[in-house]
KENU-589216 format. One record per residue (C-alpha): residue in three letters; residue number from 1; x, y, z. Coordinates in Angstrom, 1 decimal, decimal comma. Example, Ala and Ser with C-alpha at 12.3 -4.5 7.8 and 13.67 -1.06 7.14 Angstrom:
% KENU-589216
{'ala'; 1; {12,3; -4,5; 7,8}}
{'ser'; 2; {13,7; -1,1; 7,1}}
END
This chain:
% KENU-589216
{'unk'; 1; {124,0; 92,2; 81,1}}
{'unk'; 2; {120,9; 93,5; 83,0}}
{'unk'; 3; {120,6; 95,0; 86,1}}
{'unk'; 4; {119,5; 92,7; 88,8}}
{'unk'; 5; {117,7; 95,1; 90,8}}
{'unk'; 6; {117,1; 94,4; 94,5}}
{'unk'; 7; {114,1; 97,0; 94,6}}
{'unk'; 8; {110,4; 96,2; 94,4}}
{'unk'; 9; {108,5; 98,8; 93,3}}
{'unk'; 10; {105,0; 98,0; 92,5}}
{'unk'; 11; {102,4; 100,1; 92,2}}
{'unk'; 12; {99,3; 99,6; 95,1}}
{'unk'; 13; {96,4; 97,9; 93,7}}
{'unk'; 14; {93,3; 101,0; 93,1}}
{'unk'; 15; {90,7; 100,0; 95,6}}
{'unk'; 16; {87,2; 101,6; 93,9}}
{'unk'; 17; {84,2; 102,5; 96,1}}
{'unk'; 18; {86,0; 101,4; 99,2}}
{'unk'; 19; {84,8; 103,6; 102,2}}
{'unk'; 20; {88,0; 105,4; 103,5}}
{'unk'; 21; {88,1; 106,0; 107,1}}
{'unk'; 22; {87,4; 109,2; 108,4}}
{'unk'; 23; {90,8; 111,3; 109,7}}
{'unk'; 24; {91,1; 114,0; 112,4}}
{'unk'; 25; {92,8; 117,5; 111,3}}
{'unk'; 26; {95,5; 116,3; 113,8}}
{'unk'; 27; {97,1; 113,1; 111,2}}
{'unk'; 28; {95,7; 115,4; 108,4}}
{'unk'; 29; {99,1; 116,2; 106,1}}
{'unk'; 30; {99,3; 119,6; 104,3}}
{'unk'; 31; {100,1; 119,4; 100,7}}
{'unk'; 32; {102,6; 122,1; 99,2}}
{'unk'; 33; {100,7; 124,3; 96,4}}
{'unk'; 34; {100,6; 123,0; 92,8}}
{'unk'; 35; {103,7; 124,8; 91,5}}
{'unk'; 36; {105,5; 124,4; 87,8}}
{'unk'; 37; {108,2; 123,3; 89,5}}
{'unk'; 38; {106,1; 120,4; 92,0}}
{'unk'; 39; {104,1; 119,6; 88,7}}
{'unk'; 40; {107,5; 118,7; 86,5}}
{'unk'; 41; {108,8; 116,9; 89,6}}
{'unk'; 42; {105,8; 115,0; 90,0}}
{'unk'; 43; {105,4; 113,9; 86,5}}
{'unk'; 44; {109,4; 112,7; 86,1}}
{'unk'; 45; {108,7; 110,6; 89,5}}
{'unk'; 46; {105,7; 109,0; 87,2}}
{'unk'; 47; {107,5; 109,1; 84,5}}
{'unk'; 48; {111,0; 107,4; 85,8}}
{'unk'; 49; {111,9; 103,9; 85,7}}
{'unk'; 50; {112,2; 101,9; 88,8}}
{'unk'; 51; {116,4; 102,6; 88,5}}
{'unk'; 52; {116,2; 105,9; 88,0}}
{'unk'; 53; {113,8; 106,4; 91,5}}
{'unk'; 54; {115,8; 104,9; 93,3}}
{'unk'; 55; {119,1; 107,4; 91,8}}
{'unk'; 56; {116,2; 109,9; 92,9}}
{'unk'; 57; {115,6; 108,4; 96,5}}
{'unk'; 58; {119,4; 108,3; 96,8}}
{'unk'; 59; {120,1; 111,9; 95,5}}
{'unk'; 60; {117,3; 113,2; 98,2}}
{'unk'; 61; {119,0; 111,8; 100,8}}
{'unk'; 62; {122,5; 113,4; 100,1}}
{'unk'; 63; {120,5; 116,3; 99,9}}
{'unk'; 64; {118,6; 116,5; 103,1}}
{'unk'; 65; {121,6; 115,0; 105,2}}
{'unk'; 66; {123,5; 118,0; 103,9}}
{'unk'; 67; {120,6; 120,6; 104,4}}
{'unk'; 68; {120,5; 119,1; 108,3}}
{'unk'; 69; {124,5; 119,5; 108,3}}
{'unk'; 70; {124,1; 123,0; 107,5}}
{'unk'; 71; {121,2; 124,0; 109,7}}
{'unk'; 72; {123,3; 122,3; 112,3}}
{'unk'; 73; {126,1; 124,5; 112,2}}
{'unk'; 74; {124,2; 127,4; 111,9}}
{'unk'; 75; {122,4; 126,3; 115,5}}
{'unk'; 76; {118,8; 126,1; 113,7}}
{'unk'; 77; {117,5; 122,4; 115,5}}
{'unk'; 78; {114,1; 123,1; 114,1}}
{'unk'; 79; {115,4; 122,7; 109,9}}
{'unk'; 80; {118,2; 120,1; 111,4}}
{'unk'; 81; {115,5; 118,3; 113,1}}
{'unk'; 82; {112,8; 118,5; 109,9}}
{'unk'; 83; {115,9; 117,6; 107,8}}
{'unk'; 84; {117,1; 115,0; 109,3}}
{'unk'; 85; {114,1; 113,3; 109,8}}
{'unk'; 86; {113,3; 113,5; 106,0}}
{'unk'; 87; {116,5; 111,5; 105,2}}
{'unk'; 88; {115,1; 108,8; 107,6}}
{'unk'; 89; {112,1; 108,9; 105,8}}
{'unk'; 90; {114,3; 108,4; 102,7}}
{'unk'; 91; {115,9; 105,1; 104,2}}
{'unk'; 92; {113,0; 103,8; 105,3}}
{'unk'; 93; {111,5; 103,6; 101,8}}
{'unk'; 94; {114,9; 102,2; 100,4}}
{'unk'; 95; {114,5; 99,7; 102,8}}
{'unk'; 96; {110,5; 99,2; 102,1}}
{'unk'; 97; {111,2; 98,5; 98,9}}
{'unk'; 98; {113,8; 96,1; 99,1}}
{'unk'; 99; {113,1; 92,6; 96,9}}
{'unk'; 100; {114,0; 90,5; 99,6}}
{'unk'; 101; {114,7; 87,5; 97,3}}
{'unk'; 102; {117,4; 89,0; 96,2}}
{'unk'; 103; {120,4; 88,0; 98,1}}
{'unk'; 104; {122,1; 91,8; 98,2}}
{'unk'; 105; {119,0; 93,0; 99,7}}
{'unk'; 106; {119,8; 91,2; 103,4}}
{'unk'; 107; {123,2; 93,2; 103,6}}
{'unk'; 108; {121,1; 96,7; 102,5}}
{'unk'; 109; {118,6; 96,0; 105,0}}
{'unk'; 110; {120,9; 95,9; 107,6}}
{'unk'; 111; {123,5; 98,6; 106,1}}
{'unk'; 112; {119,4; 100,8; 105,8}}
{'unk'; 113; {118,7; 100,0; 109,4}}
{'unk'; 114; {122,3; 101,7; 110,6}}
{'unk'; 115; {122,5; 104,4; 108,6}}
{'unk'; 116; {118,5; 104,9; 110,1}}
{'unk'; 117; {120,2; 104,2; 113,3}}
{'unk'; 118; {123,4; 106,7; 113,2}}
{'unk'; 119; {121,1; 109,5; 111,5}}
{'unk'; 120; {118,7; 109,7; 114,8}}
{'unk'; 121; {121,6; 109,5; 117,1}}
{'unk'; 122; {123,1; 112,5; 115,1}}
{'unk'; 123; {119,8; 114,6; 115,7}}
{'unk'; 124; {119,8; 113,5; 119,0}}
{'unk'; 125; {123,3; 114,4; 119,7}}
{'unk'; 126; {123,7; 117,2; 117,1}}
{'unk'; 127; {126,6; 115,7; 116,1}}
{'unk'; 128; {128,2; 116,9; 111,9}}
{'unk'; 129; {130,8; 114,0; 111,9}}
{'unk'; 130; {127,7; 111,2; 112,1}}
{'unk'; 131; {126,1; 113,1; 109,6}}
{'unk'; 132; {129,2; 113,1; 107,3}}
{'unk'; 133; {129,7; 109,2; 108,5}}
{'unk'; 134; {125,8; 108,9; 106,7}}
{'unk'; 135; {126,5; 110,9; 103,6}}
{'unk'; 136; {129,8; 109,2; 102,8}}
{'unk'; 137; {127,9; 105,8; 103,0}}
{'unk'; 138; {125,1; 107,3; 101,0}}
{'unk'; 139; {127,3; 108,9; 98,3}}
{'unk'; 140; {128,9; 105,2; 98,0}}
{'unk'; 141; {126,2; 103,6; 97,5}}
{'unk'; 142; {124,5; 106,0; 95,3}}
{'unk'; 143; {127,5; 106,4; 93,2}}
{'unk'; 144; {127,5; 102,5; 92,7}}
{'unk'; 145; {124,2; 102,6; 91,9}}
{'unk'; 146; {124,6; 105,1; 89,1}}
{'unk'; 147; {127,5; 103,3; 87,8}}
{'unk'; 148; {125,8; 99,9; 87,5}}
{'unk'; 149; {123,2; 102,1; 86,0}}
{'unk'; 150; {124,9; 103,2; 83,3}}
{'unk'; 151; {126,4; 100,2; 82,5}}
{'unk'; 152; {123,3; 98,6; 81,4}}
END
């Protein structure tokens, strides 16, 4: 039985010789060094199947709404704040790249757009029992993913 997968990822057409607007230093984005370590990651994200990026996409999530849980309690809001905006960042693309003809993908729109929801109010709040709310929902639905995954 295949996996009916409610995630669209297609790759954006290459636009050649297409003038690309001109950006100020302020929107300009700072990429991290070309390390062993960022190479091999970069190459199993080009390498992995659409499943497997969204295991990925799930497993960064857990992570950074842990990392903000931690920096929480340790009173950093600077790493809590950068964290926790991260896994937002996360959701969003889940939700991005929802197939939308898929009928599943209406209830993890809306289940996306609370745990989006419940993540800001936690950095707003500072509050570890919404963040352990969000990871318990993310660790369900990642561990269902990897099951259906590995059923295939």
């Amino acid at each position: 039985m295949a996996l009916l997968n409610p995630y669209n990822y297609r790759k954006p057409k290459v636009v050649v010789n297409a003038e690309e607007p001109k950006k100020s230093k302020l929107h300009e984005v700072k990429s991290e060094p070309k390390t062993k370590k960022n190479i091999y990651l970069e190459q199993k994200i080009l390498a992995a199947r659409p499943e497997q990026l969204t295991l990925m996409l799930y497993d960064g999530l857990i992570r950074f709404l842990k990392q903000g849980k931690l920096f929480l309690s340790a009173d950093d809001f600077e790493k809590t704040n950068n964290s926790l905006q991260r896994a937002q960042a996360i959701i969003n693309e889940l939700r991005a790249t929802l197939d939308m003809d898929i009928f599943i993908s209406n209830n993890l729109e809306l289940l996306y757009e609370y745990m989006t929801r419940r993540t800001m109010e936690a950095n707003i709040e500072k509050d570890n029992e919404i963040i352990d709310e969000v990871i318990g929902l993310a660790g369900e639905l990642r561990d269902t993913w990897k099951e259906a995954m590995e059923s295939l």
